[in-house]
N, CA and C atoms as an extended XYZ file, in Angstrom:
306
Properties=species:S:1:pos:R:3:atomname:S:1:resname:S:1:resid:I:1 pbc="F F F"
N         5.732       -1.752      -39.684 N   UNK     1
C         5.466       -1.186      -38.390 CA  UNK     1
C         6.111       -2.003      -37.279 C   UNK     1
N         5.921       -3.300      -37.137 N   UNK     2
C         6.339       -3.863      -36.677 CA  UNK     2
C         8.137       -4.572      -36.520 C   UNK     2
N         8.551       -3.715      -37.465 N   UNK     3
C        10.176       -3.796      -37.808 CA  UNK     3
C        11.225       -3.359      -36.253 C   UNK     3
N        10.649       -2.434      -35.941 N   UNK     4
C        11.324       -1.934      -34.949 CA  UNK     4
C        10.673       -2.265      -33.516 C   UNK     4
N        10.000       -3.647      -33.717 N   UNK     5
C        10.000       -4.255      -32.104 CA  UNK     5
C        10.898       -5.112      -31.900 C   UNK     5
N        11.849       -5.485      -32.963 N   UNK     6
C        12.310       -6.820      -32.420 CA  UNK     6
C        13.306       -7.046      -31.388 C   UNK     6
N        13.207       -5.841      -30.454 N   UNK     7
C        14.082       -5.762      -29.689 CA  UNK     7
C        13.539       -6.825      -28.133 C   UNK     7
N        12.450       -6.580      -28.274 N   UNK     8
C        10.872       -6.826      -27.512 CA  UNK     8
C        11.078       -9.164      -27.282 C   UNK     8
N        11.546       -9.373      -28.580 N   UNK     9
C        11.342      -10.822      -28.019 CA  UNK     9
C        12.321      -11.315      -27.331 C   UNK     9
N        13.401      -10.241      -26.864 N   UNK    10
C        14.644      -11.452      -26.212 CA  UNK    10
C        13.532      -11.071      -24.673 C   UNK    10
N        12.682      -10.015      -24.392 N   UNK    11
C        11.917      -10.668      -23.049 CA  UNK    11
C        11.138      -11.341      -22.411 C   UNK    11
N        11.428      -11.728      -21.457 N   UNK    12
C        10.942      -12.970      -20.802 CA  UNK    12
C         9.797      -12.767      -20.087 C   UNK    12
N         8.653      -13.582      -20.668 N   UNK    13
C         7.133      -12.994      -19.511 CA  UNK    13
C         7.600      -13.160      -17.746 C   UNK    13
N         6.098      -12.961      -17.233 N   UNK    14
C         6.723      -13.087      -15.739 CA  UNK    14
C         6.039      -14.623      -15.565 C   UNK    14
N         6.721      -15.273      -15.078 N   UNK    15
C         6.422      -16.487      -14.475 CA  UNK    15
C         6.210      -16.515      -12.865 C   UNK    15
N         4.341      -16.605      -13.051 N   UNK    16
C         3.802      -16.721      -11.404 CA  UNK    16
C         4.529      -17.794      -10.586 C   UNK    16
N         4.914      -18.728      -10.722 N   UNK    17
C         5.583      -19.613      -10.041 CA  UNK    17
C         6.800      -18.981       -9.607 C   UNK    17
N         7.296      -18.293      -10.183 N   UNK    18
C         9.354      -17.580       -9.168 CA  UNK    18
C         8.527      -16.494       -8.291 C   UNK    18
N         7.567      -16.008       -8.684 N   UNK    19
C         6.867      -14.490       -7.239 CA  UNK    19
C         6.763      -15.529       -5.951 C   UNK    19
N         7.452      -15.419       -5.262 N   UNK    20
C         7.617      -15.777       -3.748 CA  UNK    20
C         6.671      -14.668       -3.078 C   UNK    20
N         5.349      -14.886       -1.912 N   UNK    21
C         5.561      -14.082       -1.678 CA  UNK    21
C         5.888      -13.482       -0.226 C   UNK    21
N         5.635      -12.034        0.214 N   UNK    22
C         6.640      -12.264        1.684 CA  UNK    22
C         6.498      -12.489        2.765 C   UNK    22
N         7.712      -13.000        3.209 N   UNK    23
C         7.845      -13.841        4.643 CA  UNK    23
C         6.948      -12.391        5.748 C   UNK    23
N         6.229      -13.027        6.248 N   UNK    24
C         5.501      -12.242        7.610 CA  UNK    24
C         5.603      -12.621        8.495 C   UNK    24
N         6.177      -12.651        9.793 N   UNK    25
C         6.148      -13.139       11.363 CA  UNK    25
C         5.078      -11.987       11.809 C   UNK    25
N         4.265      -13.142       12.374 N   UNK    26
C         3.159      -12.720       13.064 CA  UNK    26
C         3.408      -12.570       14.694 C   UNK    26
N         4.274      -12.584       15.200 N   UNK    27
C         5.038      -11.926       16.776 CA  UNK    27
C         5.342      -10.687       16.363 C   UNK    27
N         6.472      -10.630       15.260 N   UNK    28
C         7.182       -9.180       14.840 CA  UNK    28
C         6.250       -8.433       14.222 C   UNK    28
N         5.487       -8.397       13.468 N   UNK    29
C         4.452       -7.762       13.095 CA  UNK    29
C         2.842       -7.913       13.178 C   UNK    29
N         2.336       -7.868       13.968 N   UNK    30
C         1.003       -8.329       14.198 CA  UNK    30
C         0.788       -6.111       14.415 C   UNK    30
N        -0.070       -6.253       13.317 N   UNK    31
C        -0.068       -4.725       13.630 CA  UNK    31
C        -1.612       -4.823       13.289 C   UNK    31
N        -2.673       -5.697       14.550 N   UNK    32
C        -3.827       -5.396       14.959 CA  UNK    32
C        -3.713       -3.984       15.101 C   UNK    32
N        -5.233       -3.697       15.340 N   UNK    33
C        -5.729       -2.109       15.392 CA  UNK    33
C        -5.397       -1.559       17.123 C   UNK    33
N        -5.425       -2.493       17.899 N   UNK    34
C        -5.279       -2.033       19.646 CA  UNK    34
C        -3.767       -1.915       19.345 C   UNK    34
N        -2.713       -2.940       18.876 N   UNK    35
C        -1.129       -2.182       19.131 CA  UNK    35
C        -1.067       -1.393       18.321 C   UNK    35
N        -1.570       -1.223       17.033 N   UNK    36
C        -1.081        0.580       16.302 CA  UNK    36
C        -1.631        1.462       17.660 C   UNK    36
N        -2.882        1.372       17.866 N   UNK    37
C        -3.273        2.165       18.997 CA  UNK    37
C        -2.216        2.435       20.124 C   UNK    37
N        -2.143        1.347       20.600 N   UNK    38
C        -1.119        1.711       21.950 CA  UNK    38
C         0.119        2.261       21.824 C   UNK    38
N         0.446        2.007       20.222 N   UNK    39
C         1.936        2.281       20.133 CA  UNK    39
C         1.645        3.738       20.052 C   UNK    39
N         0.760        4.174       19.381 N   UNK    40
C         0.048        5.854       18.890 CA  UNK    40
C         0.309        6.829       20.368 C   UNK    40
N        -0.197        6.390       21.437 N   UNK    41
C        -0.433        6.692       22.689 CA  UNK    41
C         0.759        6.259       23.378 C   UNK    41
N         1.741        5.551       23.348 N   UNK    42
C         2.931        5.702       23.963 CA  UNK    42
C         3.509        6.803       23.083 C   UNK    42
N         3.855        6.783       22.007 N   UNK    43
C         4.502        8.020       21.368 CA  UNK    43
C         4.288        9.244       22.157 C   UNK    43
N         3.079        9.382       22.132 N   UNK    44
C         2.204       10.680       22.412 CA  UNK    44
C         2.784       11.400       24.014 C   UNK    44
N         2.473        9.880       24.779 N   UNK    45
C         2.816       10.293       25.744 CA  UNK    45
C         4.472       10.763       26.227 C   UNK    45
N         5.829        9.957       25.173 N   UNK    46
C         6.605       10.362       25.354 CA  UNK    46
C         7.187       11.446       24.987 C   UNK    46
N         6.750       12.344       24.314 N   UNK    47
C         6.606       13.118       23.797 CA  UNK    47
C         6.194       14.187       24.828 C   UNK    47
N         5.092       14.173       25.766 N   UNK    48
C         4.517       14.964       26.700 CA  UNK    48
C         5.972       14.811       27.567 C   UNK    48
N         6.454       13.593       28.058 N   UNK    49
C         7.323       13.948       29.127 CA  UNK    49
C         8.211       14.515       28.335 C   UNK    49
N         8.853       14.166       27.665 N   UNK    50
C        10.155       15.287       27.248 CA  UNK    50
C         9.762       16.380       26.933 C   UNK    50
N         8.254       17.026       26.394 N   UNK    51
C         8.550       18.530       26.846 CA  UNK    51
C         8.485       18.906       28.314 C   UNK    51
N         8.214       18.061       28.996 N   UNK    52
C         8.029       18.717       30.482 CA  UNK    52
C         9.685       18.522       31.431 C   UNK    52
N        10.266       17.523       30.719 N   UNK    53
C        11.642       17.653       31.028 CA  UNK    53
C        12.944       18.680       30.629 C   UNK    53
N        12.278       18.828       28.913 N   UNK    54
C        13.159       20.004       28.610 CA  UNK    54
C        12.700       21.313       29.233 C   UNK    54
N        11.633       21.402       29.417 N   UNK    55
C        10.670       22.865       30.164 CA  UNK    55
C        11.166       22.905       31.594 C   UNK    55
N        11.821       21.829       32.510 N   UNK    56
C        12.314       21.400       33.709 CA  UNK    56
C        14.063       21.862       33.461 C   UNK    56
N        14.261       21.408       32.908 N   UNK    57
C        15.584       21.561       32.203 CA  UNK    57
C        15.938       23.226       31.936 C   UNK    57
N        14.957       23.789       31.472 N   UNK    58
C        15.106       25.091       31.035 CA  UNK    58
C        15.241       26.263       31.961 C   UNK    58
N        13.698       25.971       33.038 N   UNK    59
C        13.712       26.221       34.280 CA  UNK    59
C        15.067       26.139       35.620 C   UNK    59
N        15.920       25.315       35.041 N   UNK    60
C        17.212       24.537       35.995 CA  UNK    60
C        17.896       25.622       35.572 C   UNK    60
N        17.579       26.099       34.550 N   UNK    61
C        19.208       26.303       33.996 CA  UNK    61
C        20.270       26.053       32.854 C   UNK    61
N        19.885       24.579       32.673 N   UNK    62
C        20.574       23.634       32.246 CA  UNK    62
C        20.347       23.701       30.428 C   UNK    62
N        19.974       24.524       30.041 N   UNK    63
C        19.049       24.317       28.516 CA  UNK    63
C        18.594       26.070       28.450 C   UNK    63
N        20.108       26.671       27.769 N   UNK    64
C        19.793       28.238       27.123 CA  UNK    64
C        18.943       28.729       26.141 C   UNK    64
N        18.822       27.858       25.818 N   UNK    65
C        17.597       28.091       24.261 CA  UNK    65
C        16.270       27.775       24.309 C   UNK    65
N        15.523       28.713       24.002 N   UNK    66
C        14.386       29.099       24.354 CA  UNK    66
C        13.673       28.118       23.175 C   UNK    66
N        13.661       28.215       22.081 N   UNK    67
C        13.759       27.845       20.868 CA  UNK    67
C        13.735       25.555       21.247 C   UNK    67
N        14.415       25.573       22.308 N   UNK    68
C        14.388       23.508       22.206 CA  UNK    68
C        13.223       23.621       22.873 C   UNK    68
N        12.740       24.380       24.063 N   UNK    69
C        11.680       24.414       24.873 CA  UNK    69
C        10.161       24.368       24.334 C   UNK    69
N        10.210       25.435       23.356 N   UNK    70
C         9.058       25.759       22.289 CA  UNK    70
C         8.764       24.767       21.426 C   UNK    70
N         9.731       24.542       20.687 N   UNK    71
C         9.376       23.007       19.740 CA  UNK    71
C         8.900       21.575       20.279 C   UNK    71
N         9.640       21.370       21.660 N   UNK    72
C         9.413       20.674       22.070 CA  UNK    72
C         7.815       20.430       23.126 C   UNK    72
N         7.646       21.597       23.245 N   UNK    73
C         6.022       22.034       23.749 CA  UNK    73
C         5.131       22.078       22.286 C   UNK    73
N         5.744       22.570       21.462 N   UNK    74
C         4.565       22.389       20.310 CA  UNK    74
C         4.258       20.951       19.404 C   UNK    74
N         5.317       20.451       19.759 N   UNK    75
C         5.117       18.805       18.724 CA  UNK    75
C         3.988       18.146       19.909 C   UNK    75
N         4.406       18.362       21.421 N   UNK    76
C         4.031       17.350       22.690 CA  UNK    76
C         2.553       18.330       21.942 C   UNK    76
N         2.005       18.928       22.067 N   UNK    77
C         0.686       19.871       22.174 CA  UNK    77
C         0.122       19.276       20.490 C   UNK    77
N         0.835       19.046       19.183 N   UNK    78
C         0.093       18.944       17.861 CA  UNK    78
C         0.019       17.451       17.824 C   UNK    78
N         0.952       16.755       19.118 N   UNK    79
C         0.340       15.319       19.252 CA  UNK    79
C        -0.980       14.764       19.585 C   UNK    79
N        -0.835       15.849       20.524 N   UNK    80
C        -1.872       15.271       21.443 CA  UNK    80
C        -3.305       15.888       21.142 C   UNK    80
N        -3.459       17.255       20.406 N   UNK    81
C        -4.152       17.480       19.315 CA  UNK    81
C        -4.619       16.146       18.623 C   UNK    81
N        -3.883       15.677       17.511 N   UNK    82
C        -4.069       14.888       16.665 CA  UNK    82
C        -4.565       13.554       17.403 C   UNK    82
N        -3.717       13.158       18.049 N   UNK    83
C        -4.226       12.255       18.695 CA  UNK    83
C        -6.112       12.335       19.604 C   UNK    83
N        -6.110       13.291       20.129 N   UNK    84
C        -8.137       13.432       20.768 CA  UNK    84
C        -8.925       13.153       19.139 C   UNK    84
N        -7.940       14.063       17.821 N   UNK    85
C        -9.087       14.221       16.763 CA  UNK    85
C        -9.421       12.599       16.619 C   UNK    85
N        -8.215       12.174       15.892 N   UNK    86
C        -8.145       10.685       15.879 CA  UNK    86
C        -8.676       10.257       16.834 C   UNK    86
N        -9.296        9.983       17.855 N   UNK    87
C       -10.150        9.439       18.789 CA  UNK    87
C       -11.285        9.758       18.424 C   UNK    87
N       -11.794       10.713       18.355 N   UNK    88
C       -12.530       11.152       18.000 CA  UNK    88
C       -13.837       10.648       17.195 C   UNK    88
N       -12.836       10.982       15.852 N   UNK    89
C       -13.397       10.400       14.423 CA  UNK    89
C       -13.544        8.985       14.691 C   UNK    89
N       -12.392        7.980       15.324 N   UNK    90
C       -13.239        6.530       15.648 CA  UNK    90
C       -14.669        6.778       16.533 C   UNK    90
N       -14.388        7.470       17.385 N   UNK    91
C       -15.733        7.283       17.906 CA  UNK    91
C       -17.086        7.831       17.366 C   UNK    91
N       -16.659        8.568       16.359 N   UNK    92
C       -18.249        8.820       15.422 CA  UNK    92
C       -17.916        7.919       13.910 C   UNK    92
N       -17.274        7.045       13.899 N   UNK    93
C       -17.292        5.960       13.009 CA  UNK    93
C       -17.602        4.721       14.116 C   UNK    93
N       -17.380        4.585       14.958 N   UNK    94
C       -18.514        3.483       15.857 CA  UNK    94
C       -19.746        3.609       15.707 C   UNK    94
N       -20.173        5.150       16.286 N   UNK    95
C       -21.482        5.250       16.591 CA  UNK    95
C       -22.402        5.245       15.426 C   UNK    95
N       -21.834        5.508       13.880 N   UNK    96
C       -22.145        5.334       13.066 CA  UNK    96
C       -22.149        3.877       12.428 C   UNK    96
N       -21.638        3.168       12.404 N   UNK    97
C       -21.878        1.905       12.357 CA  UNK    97
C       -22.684        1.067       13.281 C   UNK    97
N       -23.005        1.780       14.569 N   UNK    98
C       -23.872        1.564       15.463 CA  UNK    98
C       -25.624        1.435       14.997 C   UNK    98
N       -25.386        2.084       14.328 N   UNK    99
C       -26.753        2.862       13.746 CA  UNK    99
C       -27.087        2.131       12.427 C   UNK    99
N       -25.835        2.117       11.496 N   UNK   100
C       -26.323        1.131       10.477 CA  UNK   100
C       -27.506       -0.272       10.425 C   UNK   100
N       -28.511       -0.126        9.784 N   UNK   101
C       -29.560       -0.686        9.808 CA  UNK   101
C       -29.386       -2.465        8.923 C   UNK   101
N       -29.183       -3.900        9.855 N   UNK   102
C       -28.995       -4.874        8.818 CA  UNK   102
C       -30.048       -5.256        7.960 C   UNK   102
């Protein structure tokens, strides 16, 4: 049965000592819960101005397609959707941990 492993010993276990593991800068990545947040909410918000610029834009003149206007009103609108839910749900996971009894 064992005839047809011997292919098996030229491998080499893993040796915990070579796993390096990885370099993290804590300036470049510090991805506390307030900057995912803020970064969440700048998105959001840039997003709102460029549909109100392409919708400005459209209004000008300047922008024939009805079609950049719409998409660009519906992503700014399923952001900002998502974004209240997501508020939301933290705030009945506060108030629920609020309540938790020690």
């Amino acid at each position: 049965m064992a005839d047809g492993i011997d292919g098996l010993n030229g491998i080499k276990g893993i040796n915990p000592n070579t796993i390096k593991p990885e370099k993290t800068n804590t300036d470049k990545n510090n991805l506390d819960f307030a900057n995912i947040l803020k970064e969440a909410i700048e998105e959001v918000n840039a997003l709102q101005k460029n549909a109100d610029s392409v919708a400005a834009d459209y209004a000008a003149g300047k922008i024939t397609d009805i079609h950049q206007v719409i998409i660009a009103a519906e992503k700014a609108s399923l952001s900002l959707k998502l974004t209240s839910e997501v508020t939301n749900r933290i705030v009945e996971a506060y108030k629920e941990i609020m309540r938790m009894q020690i």
